[in-house]
N, C-alpha and C positions, 0 to 999 in steps of 0.2 A: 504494500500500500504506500508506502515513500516512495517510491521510483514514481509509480500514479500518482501523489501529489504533488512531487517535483516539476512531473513534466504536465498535469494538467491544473494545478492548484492555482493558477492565476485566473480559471475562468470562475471560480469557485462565488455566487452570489453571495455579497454578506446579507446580515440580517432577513434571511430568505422569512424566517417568519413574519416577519412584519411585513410582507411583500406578499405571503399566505393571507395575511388576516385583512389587510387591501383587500385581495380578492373577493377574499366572503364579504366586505364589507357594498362591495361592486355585486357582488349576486342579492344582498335584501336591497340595494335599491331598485335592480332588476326585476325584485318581489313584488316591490311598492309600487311600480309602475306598472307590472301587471294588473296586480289587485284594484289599482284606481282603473282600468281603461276593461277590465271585465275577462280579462284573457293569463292563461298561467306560460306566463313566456319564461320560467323555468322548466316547461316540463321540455323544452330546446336545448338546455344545459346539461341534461343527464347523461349517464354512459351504459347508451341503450344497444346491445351490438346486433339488434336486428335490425335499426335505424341505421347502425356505422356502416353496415355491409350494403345494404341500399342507398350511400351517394352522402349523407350527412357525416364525412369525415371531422367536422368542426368540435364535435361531442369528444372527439380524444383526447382535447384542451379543456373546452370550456367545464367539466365536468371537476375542477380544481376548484371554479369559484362560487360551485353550489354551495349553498351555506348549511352550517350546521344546523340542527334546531327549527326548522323550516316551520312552516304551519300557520294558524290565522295569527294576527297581529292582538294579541293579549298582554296581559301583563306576564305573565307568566311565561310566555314562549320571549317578548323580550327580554326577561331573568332570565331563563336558562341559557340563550342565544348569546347574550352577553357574560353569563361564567363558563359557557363554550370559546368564544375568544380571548378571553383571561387565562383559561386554563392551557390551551393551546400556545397562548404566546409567550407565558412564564415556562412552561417546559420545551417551549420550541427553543428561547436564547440559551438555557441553562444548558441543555445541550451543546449549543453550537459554543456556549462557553468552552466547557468541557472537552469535547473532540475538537474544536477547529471548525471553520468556516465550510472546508473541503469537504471534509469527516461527514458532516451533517448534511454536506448537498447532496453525496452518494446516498446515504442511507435515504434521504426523502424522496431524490428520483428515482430509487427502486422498488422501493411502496409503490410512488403512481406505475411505474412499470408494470410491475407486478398485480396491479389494478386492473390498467388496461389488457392485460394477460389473460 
């Protein structure tokens, strides 16, 4: 894994969490715009592979900025929605503390890999 971060550790994103929690933060307004205009234009974002294989390659991506916690707009789904980004972004840096910037971008691209899989 040295030699791999030697020769790729400069493309390495920092703070990828905070860049993660953007994302989801871009999928509830996504939410919010559906909900006002009467249409779920998340169900566009998900990682559908009946949909992928039929011409909608877009879902291999967009499927990163569905947000956690999803559901009607209550108090409660914004509680839980919000100690879902809390919880995610204290353990996303403590990581990336701990292993490195590199460390933490491999492990997290092969989750979604492994997702898309």
């Amino acid at each position: 894994m040295s030699k791999f971060e030697k020769k790729f550790g400069k493309y390495a994103i920092p703070n990828l969490t905070l860049v993660l929690i953007m994302c989801y933060v871009a999928g509830y307004i996504i939410q919010l715009m559906g909900a006002a205009g009467g249409t779920n234009l998340l169900g566009f974002l998900t990682l559908d592979p009946y949909r992928i294989l039929h011409g909608q390659i877009w879902r291999l991506v967009t499927f990163l900025i569905y947000p956690p916690a999803f559901g009607s707009w209550s108090f409660t789904q914004i509680f839980y929605g919000l100690i879902a980004l809390f919880l995610y972004y204290n353990l996303g840096q403590t990581l990336e503390y701990v292993w490195g910037s590199f460390r933490f971008n491999v492990f997290f691209f092969m989750g979604v890999l492994a997702q898309i899989v």
